[in-house]
Short mmCIF file of the C-alpha atoms (twelve columns), coordinates in Angstrom:
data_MODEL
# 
_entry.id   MODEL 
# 
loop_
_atom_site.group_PDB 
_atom_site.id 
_atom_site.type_symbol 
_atom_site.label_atom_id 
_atom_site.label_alt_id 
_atom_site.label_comp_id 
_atom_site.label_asym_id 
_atom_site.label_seq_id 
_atom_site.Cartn_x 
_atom_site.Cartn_y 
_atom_site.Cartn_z 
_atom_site.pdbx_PDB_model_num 
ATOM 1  C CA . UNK A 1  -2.775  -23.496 12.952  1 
ATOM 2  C CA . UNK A 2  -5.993  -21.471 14.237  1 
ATOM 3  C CA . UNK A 3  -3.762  -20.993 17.745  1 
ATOM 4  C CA . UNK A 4  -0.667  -19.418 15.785  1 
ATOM 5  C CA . UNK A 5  -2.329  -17.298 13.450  1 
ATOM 6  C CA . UNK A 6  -5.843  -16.231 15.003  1 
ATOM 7  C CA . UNK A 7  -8.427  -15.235 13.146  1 
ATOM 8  C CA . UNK A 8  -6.113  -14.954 10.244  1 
ATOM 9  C CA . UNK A 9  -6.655  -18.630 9.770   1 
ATOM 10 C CA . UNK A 10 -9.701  -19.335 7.384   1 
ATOM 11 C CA . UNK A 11 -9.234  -23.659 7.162   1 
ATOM 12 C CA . UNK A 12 -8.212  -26.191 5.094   1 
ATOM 13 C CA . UNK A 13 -8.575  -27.279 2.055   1 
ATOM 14 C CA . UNK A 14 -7.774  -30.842 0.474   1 
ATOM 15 C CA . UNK A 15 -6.705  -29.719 -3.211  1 
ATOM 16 C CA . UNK A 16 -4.939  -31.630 -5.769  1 
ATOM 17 C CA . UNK A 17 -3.960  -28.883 -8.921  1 
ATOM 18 C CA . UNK A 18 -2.474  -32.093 -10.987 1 
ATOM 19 C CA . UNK A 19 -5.839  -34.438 -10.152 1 
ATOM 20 C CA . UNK A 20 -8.083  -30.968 -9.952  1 
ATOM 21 C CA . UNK A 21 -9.577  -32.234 -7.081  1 
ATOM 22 C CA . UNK A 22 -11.604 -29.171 -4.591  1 
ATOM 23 C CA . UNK A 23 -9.924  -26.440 -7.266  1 
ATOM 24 C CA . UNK A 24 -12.734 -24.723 -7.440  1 
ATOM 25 C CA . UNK A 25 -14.138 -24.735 -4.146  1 
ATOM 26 C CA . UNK A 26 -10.675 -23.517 -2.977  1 
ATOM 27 C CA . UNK A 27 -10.879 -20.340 -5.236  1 
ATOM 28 C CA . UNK A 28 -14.439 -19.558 -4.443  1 
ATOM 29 C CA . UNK A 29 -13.148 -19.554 -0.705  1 
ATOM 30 C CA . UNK A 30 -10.095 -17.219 -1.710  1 
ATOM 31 C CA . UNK A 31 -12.234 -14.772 -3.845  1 
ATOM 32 C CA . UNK A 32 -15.135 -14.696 -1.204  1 
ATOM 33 C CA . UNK A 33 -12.687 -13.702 1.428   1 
ATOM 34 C CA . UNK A 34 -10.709 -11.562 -0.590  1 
ATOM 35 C CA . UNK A 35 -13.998 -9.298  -1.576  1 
ATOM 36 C CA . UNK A 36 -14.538 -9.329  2.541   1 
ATOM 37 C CA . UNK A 37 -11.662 -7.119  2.523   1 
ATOM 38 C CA . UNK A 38 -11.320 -3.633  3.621   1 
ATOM 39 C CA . UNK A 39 -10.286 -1.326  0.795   1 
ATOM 40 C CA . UNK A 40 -11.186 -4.371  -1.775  1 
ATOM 41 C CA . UNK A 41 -13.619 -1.518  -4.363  1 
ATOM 42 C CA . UNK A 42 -11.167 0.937   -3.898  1 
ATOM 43 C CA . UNK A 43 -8.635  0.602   -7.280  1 
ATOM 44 C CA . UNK A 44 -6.309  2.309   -4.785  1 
ATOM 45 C CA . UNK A 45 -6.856  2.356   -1.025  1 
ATOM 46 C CA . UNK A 46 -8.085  6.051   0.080   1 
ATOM 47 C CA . UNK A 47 -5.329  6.410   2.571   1 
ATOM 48 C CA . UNK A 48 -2.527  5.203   0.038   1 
ATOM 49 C CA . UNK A 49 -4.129  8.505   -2.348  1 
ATOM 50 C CA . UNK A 50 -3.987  10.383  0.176   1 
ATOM 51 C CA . UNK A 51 -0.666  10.090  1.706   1 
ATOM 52 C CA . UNK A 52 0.514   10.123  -2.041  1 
ATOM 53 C CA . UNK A 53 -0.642  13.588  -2.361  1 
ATOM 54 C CA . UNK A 54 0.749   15.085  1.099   1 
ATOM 55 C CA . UNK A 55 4.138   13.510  -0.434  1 
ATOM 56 C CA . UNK A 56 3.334   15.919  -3.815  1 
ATOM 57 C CA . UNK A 57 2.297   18.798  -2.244  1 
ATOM 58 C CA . UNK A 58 5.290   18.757  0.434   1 
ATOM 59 C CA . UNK A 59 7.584   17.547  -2.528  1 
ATOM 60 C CA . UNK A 60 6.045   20.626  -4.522  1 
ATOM 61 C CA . UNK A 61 6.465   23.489  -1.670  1 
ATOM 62 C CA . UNK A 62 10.212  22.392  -1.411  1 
ATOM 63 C CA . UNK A 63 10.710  23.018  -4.920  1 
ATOM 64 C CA . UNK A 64 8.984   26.570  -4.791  1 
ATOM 65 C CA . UNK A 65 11.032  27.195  -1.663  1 
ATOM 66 C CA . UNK A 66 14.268  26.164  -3.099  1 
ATOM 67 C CA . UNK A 67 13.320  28.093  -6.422  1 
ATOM 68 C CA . UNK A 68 12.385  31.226  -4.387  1 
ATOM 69 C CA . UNK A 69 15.437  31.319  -2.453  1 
ATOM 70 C CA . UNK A 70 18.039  30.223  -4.614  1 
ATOM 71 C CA . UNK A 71 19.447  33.845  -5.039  1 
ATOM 72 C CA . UNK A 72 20.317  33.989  -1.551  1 
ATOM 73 C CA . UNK A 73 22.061  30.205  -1.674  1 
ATOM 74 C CA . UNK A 74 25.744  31.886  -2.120  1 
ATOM 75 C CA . UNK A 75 25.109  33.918  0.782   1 
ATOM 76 C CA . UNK A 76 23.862  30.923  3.124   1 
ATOM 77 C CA . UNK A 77 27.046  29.065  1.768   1 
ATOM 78 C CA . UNK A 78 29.234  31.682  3.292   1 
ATOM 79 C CA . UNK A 79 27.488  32.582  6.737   1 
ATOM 80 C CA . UNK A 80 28.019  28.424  7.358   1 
ATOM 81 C CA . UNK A 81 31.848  28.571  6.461   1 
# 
């Protein structure tokens, strides 16, 4: 396993959920790792925020663009026929 997945491979575990054998050791593992995280106090990763806002603010300008030059649609519409 450690050859096909790299460093992405944390171990094994010998669990039984029915006989709740190593249960607990097993989530201590996942939630230690998990907190090792990048991004894991973030409620939102930073670059996911940010990226959401370029998308507004280029979403936004269209709109105000499209607004501010709707007047001059009709003409547009007959210089391409």
């Amino acid at each position: 396993m450690k050859e096909k997945y790299g460093d992405r491979f944390m171990g094994y575990f010998n669990v039984s959920a029915k006989a709740n054998v190593n249960m607990t050791e097993l989530l201590d593992s996942i939630l230690s790792t998990a907190k090792s995280l990048p991004n894991m106090n973030e409620t939102v990763p930073r670059s996911y925020h940010n990226l959401r806002n370029k998308i507004k603010v280029s979403a936004a300008e269209r709109y105000l663009l499209t607004r501010r030059f709707a007047p001059l649609a009709p003409i547009a519409r007959s210089i391409r026929a």
